[in-house]
C-alpha positions, -999 to +999 in steps of 0.1 A: +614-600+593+630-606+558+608-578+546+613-554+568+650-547+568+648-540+524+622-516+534+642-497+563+675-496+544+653-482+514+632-454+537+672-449+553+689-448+516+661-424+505+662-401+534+698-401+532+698-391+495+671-366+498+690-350+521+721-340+500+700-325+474+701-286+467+663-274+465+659-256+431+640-221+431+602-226+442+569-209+422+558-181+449+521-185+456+499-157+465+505-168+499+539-170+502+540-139+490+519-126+519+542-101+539+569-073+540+597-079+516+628-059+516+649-046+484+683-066+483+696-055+454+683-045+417+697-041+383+685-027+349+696-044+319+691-017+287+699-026+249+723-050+266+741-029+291+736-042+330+731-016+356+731-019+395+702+003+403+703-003+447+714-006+470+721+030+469+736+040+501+715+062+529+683+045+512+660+019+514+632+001+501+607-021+514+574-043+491+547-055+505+513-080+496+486-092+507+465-117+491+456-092+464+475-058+465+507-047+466+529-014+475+561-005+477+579+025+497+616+040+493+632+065+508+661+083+522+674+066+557+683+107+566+643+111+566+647+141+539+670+163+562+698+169+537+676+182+503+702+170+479+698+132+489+658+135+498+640+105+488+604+090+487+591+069+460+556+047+465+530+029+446+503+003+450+483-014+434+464-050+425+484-083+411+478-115+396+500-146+405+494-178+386+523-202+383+555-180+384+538-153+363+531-121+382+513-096+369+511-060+386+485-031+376+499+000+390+474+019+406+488+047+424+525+061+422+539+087+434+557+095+396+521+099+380+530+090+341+535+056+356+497+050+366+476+028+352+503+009+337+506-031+336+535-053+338+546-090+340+574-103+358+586-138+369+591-144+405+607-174+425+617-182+457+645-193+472+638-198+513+638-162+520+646-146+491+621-134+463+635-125+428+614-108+408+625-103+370+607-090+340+602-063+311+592-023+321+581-012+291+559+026+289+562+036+252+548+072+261+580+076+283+604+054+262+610+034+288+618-004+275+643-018+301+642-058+318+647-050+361+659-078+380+651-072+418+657-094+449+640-091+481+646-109+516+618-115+539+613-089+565+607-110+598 
């Protein structure tokens, strides 16, 4: 009997304690992962100047993986009626995950000079929310900017 009371204040302290704790960011596994995602917000950040890319009103934008590929769609919410706010950006392609290093080939895109191009990104999660964060650099279009995107899972 002497034993057992240390060990259930112990397993009640514990629980207790456990409790109260914030959970940090989690590594996103290739399963996790697994899903539609979509676009929260995004900003550029370029020779030091931070810019919020989306949301961009009447649009949207939605990513989504499985346990190897991944694509992503935008477009206008107007579904191109008014010409000067018409909107549809995609692309696919394959993706490595190992640890919180994700690594995206760009297969397909539907702004060709960005095919075929590789980038790596860090992504976490936080319960529902994926951040993905990480260099864009193409030095045949001079492009050489760090994106920070956040998704929410699509239920």
């Amino acid at each position: 009997m002497n034993l057992r009371l240390p060990a259930i204040i112990g397993i009640i302290g514990w629980t207790v304690v456990s409790c109260g704790e914030a959970k940090a960011p989690e590594a996103a596994t290739a399963l996790s992962l697994i899903g539609t995602w979509k676009l929260a917000y995004s900003k550029m950040i370029k020779n030091g100047d931070t810019t919020d890319t989306y949301p961009v009103k009447g649009q949207e934008m939605i990513k989504m993986f499985n346990g190897s590929h991944f694509a992503f769609f935008k477009h206008d919410v107007s579904k191109g009626s008014d010409s000067s706010t018409a909107v549809f950006d995609s692309g696919a392609g394959t993706y490595e995950l190992t640890g919180d290093k994700y690594e995206e080939h760009l297969q397909y895109c539907s702004y060709r000079p960005w095919e075929d191009m590789h980038f790596t990104f860090t992504l976490s999660l936080q319960h529902d929310t994926l951040i993905q964060r990480g260099i864009e650099k193409i030095d045949s279009l001079n492009v050489n900017q760090e994106i920070l995107e956040a998704y929410i899972r699509v239920r």
